[in-house]
C-alpha positions as CSV (number, residue, x, y, z in Angstrom):
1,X,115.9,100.7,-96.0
2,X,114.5,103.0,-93.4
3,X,116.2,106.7,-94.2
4,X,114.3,108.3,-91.0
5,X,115.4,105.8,-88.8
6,X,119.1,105.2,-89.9
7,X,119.6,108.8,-89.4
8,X,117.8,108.9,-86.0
9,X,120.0,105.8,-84.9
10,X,123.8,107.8,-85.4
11,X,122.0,110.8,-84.0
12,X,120.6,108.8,-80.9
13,X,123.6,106.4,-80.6
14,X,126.1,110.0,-80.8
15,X,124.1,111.6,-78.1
16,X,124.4,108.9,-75.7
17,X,127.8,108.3,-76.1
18,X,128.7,112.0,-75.6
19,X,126.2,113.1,-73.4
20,X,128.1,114.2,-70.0
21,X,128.1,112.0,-66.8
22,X,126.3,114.3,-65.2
23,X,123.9,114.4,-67.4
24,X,122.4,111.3,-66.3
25,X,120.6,110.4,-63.2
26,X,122.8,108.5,-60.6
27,X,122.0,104.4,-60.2
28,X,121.7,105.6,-56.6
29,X,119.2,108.4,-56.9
30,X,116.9,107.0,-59.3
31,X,114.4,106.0,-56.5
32,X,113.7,109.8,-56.1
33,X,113.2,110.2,-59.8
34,X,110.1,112.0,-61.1
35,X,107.6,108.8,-62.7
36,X,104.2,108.8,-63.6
37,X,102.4,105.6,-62.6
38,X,105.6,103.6,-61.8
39,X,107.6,103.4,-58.4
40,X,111.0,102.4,-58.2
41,X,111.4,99.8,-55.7
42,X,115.1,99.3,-55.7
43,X,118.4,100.6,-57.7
44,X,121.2,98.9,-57.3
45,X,125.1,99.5,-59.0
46,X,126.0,95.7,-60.9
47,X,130.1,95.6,-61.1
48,X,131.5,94.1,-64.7
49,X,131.7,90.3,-64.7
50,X,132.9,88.1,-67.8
51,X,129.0,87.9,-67.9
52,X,127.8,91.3,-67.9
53,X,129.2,94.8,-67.9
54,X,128.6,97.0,-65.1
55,X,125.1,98.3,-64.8
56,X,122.2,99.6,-62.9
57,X,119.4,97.2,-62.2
58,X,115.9,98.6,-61.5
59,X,113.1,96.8,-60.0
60,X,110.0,98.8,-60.2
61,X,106.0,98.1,-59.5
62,X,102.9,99.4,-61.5
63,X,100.1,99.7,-59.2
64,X,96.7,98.2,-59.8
65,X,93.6,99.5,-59.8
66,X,91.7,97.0,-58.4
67,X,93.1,96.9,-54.3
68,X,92.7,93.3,-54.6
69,X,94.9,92.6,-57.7
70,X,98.6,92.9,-58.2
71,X,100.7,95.0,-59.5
72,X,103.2,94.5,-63.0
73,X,106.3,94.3,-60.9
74,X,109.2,94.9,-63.6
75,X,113.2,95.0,-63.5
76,X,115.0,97.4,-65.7
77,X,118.8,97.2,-66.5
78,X,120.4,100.0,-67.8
79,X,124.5,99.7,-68.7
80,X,127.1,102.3,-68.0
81,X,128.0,102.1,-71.6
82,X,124.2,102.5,-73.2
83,X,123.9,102.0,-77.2
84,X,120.9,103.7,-77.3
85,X,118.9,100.9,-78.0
86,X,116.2,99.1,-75.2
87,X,115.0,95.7,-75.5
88,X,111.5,94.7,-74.5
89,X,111.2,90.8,-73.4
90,X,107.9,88.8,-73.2
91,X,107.1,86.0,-70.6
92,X,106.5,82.4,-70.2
93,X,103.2,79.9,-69.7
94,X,101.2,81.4,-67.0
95,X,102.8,84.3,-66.8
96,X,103.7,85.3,-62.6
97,X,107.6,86.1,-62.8
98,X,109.9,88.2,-64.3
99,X,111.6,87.0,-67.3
100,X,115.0,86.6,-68.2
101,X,116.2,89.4,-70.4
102,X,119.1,87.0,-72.8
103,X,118.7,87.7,-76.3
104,X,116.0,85.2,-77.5
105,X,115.7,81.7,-77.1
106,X,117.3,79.2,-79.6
107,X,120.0,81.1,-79.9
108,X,123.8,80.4,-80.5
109,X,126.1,80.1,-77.8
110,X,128.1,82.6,-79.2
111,X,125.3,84.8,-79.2
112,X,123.7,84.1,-75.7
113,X,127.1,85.5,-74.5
114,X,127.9,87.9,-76.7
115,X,123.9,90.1,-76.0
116,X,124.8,91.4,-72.5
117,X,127.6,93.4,-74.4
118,X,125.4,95.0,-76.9
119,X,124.7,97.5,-74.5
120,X,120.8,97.8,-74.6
121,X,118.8,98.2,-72.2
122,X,116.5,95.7,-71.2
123,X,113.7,95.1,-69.6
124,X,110.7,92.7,-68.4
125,X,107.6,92.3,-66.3
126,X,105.6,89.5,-64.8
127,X,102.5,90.9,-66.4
128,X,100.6,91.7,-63.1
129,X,100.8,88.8,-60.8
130,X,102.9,86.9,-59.2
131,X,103.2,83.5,-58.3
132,X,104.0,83.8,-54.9
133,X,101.1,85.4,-54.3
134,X,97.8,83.7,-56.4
135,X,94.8,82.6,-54.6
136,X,95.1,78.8,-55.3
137,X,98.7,78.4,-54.5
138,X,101.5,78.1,-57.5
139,X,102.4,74.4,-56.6
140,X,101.2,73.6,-60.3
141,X,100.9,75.3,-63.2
142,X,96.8,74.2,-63.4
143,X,96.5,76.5,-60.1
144,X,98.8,79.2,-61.5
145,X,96.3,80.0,-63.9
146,X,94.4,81.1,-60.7
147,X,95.4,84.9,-60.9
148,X,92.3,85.0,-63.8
149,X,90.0,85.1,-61.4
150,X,90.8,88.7,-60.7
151,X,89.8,90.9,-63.9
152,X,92.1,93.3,-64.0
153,X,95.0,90.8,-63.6
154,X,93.6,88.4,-66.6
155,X,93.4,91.8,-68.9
156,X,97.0,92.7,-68.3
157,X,98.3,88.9,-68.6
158,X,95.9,88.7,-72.0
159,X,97.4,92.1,-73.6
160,X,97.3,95.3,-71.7
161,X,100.6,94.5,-69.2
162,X,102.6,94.9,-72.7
163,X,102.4,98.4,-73.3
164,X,101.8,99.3,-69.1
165,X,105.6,97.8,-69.1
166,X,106.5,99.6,-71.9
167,X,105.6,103.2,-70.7
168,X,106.9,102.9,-67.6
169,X,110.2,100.9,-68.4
170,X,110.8,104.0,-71.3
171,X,109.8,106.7,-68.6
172,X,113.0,104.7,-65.8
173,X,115.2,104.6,-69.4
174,X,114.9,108.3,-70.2
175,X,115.3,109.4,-66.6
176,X,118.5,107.3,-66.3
177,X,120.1,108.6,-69.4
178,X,118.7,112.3,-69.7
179,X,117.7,111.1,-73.6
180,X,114.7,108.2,-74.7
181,X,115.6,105.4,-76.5
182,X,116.2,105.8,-79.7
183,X,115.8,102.2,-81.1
184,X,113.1,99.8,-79.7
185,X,113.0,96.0,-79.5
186,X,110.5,93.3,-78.7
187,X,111.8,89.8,-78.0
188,X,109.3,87.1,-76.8
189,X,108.9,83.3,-77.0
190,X,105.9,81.6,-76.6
191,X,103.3,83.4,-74.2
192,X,106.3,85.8,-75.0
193,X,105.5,85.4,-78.8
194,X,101.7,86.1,-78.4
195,X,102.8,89.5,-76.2
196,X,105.3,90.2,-79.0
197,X,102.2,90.0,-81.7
198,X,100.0,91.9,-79.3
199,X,103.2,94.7,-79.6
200,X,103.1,94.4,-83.6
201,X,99.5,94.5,-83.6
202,X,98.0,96.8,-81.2
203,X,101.1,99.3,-80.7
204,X,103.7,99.2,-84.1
205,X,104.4,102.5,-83.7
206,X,106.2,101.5,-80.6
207,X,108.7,99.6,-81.8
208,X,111.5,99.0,-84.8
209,X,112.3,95.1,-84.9
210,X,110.1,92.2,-83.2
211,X,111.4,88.6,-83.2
212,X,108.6,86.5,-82.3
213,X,109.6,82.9,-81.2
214,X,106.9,80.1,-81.2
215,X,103.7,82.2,-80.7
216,X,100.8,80.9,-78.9
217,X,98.8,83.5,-81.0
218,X,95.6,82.1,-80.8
219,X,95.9,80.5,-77.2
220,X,92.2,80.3,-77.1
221,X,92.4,77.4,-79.4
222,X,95.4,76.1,-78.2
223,X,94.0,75.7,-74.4
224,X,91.4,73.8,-76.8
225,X,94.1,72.0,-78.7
226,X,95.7,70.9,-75.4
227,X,92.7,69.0,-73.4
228,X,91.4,67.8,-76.7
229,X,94.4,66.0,-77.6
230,X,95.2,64.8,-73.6
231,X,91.6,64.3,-72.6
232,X,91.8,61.5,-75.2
233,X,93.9,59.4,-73.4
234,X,92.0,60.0,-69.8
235,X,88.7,59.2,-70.5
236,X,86.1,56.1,-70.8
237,X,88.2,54.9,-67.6
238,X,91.8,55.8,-69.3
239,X,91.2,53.0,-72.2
240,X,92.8,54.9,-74.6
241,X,95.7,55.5,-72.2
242,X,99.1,55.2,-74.4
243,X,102.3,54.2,-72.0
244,X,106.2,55.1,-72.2
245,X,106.4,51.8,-74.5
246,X,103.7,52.3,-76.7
247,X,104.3,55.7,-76.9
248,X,107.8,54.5,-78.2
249,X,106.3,52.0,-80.7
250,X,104.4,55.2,-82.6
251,X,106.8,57.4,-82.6
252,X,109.3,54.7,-84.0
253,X,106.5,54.4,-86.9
254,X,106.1,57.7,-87.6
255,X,110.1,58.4,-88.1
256,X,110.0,55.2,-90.2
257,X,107.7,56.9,-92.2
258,X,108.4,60.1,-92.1
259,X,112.2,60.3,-91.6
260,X,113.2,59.2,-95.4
261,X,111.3,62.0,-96.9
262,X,114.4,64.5,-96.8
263,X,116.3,62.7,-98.7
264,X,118.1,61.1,-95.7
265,X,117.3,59.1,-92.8
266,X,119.3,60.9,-89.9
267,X,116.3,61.3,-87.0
268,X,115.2,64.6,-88.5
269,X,112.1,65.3,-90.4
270,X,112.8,68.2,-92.3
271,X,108.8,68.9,-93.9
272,X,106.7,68.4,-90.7
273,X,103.7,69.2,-93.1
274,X,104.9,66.2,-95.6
275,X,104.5,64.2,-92.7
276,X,101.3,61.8,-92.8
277,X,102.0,58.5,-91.5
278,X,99.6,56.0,-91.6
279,X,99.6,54.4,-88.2
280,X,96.7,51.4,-89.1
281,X,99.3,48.6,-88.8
282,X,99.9,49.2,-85.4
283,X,96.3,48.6,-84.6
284,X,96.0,44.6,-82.7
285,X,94.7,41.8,-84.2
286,X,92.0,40.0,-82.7
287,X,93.5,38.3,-80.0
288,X,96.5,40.4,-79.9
289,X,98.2,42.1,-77.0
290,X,101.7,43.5,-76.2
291,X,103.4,45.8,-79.4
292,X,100.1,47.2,-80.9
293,X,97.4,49.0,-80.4
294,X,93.6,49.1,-79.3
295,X,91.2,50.7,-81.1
296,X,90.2,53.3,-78.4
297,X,94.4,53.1,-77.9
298,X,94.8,54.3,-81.9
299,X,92.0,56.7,-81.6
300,X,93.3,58.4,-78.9
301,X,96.7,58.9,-80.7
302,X,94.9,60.2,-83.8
303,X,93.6,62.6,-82.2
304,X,96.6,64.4,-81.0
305,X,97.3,65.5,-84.3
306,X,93.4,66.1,-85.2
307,X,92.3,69.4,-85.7
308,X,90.1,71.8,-82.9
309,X,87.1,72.2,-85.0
310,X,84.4,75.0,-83.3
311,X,80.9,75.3,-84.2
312,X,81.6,79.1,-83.9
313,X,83.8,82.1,-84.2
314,X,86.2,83.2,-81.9
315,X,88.6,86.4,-82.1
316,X,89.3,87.5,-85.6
317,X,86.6,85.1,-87.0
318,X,88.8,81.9,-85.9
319,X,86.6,78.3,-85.9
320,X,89.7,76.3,-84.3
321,X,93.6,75.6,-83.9
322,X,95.8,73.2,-86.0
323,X,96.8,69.2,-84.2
324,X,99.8,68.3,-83.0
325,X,102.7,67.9,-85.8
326,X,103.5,64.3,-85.7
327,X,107.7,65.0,-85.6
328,X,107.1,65.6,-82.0
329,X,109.7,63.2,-80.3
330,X,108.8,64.5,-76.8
331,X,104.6,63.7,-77.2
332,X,104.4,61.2,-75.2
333,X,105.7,62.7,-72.3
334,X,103.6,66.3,-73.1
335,X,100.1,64.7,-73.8
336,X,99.9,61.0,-73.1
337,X,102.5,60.7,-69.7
338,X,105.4,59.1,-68.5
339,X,104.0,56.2,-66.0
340,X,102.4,52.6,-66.4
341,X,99.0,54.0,-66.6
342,X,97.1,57.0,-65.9
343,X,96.5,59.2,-62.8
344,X,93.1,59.7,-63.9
345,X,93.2,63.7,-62.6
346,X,90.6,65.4,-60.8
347,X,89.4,69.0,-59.8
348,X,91.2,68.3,-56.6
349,X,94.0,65.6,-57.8
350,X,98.1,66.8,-58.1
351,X,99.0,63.8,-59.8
352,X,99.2,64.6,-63.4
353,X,100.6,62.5,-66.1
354,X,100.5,65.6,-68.8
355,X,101.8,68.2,-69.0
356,X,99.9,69.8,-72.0
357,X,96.4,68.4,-69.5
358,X,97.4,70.9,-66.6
359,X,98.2,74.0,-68.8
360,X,94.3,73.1,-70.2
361,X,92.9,72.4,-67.1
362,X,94.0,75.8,-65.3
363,X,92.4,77.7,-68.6
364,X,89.2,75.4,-68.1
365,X,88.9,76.1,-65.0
366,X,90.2,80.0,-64.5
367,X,89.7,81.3,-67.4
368,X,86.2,80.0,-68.6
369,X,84.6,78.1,-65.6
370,X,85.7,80.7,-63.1
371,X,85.3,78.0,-60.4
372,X,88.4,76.3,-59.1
373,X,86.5,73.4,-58.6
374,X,85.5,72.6,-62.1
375,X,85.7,69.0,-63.9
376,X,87.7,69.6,-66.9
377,X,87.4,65.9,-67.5
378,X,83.7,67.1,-69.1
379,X,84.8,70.1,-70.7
380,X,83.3,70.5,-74.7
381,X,84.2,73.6,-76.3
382,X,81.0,73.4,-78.4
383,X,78.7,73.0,-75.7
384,X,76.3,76.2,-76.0
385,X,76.6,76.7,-71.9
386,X,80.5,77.7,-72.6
387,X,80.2,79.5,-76.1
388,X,79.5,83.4,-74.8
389,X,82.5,83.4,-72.1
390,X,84.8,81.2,-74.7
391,X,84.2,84.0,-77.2
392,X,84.4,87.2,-74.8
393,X,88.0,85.8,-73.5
394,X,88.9,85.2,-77.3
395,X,88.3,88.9,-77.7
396,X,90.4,90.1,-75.1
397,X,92.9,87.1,-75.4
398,X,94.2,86.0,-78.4
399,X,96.7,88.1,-81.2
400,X,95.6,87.0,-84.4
401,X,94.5,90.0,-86.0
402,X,96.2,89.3,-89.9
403,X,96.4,93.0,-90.7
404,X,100.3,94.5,-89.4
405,X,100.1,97.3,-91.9
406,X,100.6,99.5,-88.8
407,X,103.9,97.9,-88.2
408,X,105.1,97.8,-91.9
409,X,103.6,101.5,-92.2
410,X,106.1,102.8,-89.7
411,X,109.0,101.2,-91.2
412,X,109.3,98.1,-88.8
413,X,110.6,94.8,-88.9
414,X,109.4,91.3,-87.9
415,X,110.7,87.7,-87.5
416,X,108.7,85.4,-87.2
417,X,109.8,81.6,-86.0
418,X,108.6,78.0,-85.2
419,X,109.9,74.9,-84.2
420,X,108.6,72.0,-86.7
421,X,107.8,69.7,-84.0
422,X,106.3,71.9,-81.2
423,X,104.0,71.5,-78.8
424,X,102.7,75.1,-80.4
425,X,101.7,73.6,-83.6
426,X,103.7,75.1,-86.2
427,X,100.7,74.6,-88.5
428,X,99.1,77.2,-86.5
429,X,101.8,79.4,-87.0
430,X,102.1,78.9,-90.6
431,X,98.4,79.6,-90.8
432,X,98.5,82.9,-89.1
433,X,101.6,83.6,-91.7
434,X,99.4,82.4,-94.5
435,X,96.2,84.7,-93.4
436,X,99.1,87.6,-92.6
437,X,100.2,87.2,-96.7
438,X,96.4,87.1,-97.7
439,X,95.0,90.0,-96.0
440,X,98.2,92.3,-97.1
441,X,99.7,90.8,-100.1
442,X,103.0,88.9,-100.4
443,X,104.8,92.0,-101.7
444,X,104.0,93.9,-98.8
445,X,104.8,91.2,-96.5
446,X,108.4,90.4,-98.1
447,X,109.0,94.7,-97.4
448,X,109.0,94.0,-93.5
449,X,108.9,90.2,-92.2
450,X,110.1,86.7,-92.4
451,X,108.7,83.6,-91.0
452,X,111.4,80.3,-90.3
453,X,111.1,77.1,-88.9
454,X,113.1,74.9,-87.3
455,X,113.0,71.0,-88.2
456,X,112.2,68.2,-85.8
457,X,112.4,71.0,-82.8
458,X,109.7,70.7,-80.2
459,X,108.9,73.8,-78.0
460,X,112.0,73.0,-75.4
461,X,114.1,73.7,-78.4
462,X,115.4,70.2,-78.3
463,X,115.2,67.7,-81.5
464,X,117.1,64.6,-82.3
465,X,120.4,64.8,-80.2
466,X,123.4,66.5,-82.2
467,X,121.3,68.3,-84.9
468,X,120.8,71.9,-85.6
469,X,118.5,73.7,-83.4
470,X,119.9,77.0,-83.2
471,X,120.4,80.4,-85.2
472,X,121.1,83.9,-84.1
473,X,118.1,85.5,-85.2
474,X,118.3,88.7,-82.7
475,X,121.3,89.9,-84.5
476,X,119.5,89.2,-88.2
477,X,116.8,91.3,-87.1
478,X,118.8,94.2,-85.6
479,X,121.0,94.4,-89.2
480,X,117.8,94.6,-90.7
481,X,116.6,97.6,-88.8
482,X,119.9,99.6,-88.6
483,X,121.3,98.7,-91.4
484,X,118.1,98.1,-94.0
485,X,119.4,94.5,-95.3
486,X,116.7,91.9,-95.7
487,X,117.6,88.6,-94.4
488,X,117.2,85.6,-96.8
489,X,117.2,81.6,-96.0
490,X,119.9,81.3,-92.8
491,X,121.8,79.0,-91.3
492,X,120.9,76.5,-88.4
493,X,123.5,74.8,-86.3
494,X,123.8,72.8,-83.5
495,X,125.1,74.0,-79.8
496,X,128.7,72.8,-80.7
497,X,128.5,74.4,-84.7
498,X,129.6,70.7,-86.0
499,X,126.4,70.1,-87.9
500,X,124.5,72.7,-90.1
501,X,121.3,72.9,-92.0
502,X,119.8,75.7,-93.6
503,X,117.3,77.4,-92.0
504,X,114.7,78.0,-94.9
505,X,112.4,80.3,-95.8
506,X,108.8,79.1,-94.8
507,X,107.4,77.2,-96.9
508,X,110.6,75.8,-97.9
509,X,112.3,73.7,-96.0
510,X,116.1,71.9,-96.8
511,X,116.0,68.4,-98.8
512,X,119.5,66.7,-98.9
513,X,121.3,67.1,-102.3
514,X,124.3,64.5,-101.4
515,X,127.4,65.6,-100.3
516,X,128.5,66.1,-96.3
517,X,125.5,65.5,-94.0
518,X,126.8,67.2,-91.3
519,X,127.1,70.6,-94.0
520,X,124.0,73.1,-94.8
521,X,125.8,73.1,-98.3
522,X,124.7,69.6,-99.2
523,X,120.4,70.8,-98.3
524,X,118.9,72.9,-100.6
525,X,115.4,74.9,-99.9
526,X,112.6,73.9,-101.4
527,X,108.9,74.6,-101.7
């Protein structure tokens, strides 16, 4: 329970309710209202739709300091009919546009359209670029990564465009309303999540609930984790290039293996970190060719889900980032590619096979080469030549500091999420949790977060077709804040609610116990 903040909530929420009209600062003449360090670009009167209520949207600019960088361009919407509550939203990948502001991701239907009506105010920035505008053009994301050449700009996308948006976003809410916010979100996915866990750890005193989905935490050693396992597959002349068919042929071996270990073979593995096929038999006999694989083929496959292992620290004494969960339906497609064979790509080449490649290549390049020309077909992480810049952009880049005592100090709450077969390793994730319950005790931990994952889903959200990928985990986390009540193991569903599982818990996770498989009563969690 949080006694302080309960009483602030009636108090906040009664004051914006029966504040006066004219109290408030017209949609119209906010442009002329008095900011510090943000200008309002636009203000612009939204009717009520079956969508949305009515509202005033904002778009807004933070200047840099640099002349030749960008500014955090932002867009604030405020409803007529404010609960007192504003909602902070994280970004995407690369960063460069303005994110939707919908209630999380993997959410329920239901939920998707029932946020709009909560009545917060929102709000989101594209973190101090945009992609419009980057010096390498924003065809693909490799070049979008671009924008790092300018300092300024890669210290806002690394952490400080988190609490620039926040200041000036709370600065456009208070002038609006005549009254601050009196309950404060963060809600972030991905690049989103890693913003959302610089929010927890470098300003908790900021905010009352985070929801963190599928953090890329330590992205350093993810960048890592993404041309280690694709570069596999490109070089020595593409030999251990993996096509759609063979790509089929392992992922048929692992659910083969891997499936059955739930308790029920349905095209869902339920303990991603049971799952340890052993993929020797598809290895060719002499002679062989067609279904099976070479040796440099079955290396190359290995190492997707081998571990980054560094000869040195980075951020928070870090030595690498977990492989690639082998549940991953979509892997083929992410690391290895889509076509016959490979595109072999180049410094200057736009045909890419992987996805996972170009998101490396643009941090190979921007981030640590500096020179848009680089080979990333030759990058080592270990080689001594890359060490001091791969550590100084750890420092500034990565959220995996273990200690949020500043977050449960203040009487906030976190949830923490993963998808079991993401391209963000949920291993990783779990390993942050882990470090999290180590360097703060479990007790401590249970007083203020929870940490789920979601079977068989990869990073999309997307997992064998029918089966539960979704939970509404915004609306766990705001009862939890306002109302002090401590969410347990949930329930998963799918888009259409016909199939359920429980959502566990980590480490749990749900093992059939007979019964109907399409009913979260027939799973149980269990360590």
């Amino acid at each position: 329970m949080k006694p302080l903040q309960l009483a602030g909530l009636a108090g906040g929420a009664m004051l914006a309710a029966a504040m006066p009209a004219n109290a408030r600062t017209a949609c119209a003449e906010m442009s002329a209202a008095p900011l510090d360090g943000v200008t309002i670009t636009s203000a612009a009167e939204v009717d009520a739709t079956e969508a949305a209520p009515a509202h005033c949207e904002i778009l807004a600019q933070i200047a840099p300091a640099d002349p030749e960088g960008w500014p955090i361009n932002l867009r604030v919407v405020l409803p007529e009919d404010w609960s007192g509550h504003a909602v902070q939203f994280g970004g995407g990948g690369f960063n460069g546009t303005i994110p939707q502001q919908a209630g999380g991701r993997w959410q329920t239907p239901a939920a998707a359209q029932d946020f709009p009506f909560k009545g917060h105010a929102t709000f989101s920035g594209d973190s101090g670029h945009s992609v419009d505008d980057l010096p390498h053009g924003p065809d693909i994301d490799v070049r979008r990564a671009s924008f790092a050449l300018n300092q300024e700009a890669f210290e806002r996308y690394a952490r400080r465009s988190v609490n620039e948006t926040y200041g000036a976003a709370m600065q456009i809410i208070e002038a609006h309303y005549g009254t601050p916010a009196d309950l404060r979100y963060f809600v972030g996915f991905s690049q989103g999540g890693k913003e959302a866990m610089v929010a927890a750890q470098d300003h908790p005193e900021d905010y009352d609930g985070i929801l963190v989905g599928d953090p890329v935490a330590n992205l350093t050693g993810l960048k890592i984790a993404h041309l280690q396992s694709s570069l596999g597959f490109y070089r020595n002349g593409g030999a251990g290039w993996v096509g759609p068919e063979l790509a089929q042929l392992v992922t048929d071996a692992v659910y083969a293996q891997c499936d059955p270990q739930d308790g029920l073979e349905d095209g869902w593995i339920a303990d991603f970190e049971g799952c340890e096929p052993d993929l020797s038999s598809l290895l060719c006999a002499e002679g062989e060719t067609g279904d099976c694989l070479t040796e440099a083929q079955l290396e190359a496959v290995m190492n997707v889900a081998r571990p980054v292992e560094l000869d040195f620290e980075i951020a928070n004494g870090l030595t690498g980032h977990a492989g690639y969960p082998w549940g991953n339906t979509a892997w083929q497609g992410s690391f290895a590619g889509s076509r016959p064979v490979p595109s072999r790509p180049g410094p200057s080449q736009d045909g890419y096979d992987s996805y996972v490649y170009t998101l490396g290549d643009g941090y190979a390049r921007f981030f640590i080469a500096q020179d848009p020309e680089y080979d990333t077909l030759g990058f080592d992480p270990n080689d001594p030549a890359l060490r001091d810049r791969i550590v100084a952009v750890s420092q500034i880049l990565d959220a995996t500091n273990p200690d949020l005592s500043g977050l449960r100090d203040r009487g906030g709450r976190m949830i923490l999420y993963a998808g079991g077969a993401s391209e963000v390793p949920p291993a990783e994730v779990a390993a942050y949790w882990t470090r999290v319950n180590e360097t703060m005790g479990a007790d401590a931990v249970t007083e203020f977060a929870r940490f789920y994952i979601f079977p068989s889903i990869n990073h999309g959200g997307v997992g064998p077709e029918g089966m539960p990928n979704r939970a509404d985990l915004f609306s766990v986390l705001e009862t939890w804040v306002t109302e002090g009540t401590a969410p347990g193991d949930l329930v998963n569903s799918n888009d259409a609610g016909t199939i359920t599982r429980p959502l566990c818990q980590y480490p749990a996770w749900p093992q059939y116990q007979g019964g109907d498989e399409s009913a979260a009563e027939s799973f149980a969690c269990v360590p």
